[in-house]
C-alpha positions in Angstrom: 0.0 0.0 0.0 1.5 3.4 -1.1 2.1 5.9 1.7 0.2 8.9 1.7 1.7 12.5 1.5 2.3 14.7 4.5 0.8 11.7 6.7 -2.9 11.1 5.2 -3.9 14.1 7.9 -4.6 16.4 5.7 -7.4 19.3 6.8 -9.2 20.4 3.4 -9.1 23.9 2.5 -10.3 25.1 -1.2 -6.4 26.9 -0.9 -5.2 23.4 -2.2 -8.1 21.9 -4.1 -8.5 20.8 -7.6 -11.7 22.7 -8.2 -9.7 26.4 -6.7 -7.8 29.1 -7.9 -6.8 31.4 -6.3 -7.9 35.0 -7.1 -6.2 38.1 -7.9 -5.9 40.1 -4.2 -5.0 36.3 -3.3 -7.6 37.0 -0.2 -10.4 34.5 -1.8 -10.5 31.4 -3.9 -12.6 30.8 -6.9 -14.2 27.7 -6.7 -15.9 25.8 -9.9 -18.3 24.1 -7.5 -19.3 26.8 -4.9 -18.5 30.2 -6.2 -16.2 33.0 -4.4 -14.6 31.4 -1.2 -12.3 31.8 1.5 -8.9 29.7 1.5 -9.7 27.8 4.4 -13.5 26.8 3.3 -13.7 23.3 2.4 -16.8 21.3 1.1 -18.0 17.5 -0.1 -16.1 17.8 -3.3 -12.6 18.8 -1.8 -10.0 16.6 -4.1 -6.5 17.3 -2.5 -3.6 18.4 -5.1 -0.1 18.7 -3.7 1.2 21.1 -6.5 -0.9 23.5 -4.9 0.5 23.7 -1.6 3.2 26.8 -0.7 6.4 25.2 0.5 7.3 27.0 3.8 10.4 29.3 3.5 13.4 28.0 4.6 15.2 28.6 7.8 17.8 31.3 8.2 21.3 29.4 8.7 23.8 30.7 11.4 26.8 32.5 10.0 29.7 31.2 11.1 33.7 33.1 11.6 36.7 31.4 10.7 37.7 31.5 15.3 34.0 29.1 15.5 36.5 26.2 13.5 39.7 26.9 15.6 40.7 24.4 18.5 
């Protein structure tokens, strides 16, 4: 049995749904079933797609001076 992405846990929201896109101000999401919606809105015809989801940024690395490497 294939594993499922990001644990099978997934909460709907029409932010990552097939049926969404997202509109201009990026404030709503236009749904082909339900209309004009907010992001997190979800309904009976939610259909997860993963290319939709916004990777979180990455984290800031520590800078690091040549005396952190000396013994």
């Amino acid at each position: 049995m294939a594993k499922k992405m990001f644990g099978g846990n997934i909460q709907p929201a029409c932010e990552y749904c097939e049926h969404g896109t997202p509109s201009v101000d990026s404030n709503m999401v236009l749904c082909k079933k339900r209309g004009v919606v907010s992001p997190l809105y979800s309904c009976r015809k939610f259909k997860y797609t993963p290319l939709k989801r916004k990777p979180l940024s990455k984290p800031q690395l520590p800078v690091f001076s040549p005396e952190d490497f000396e013994l």
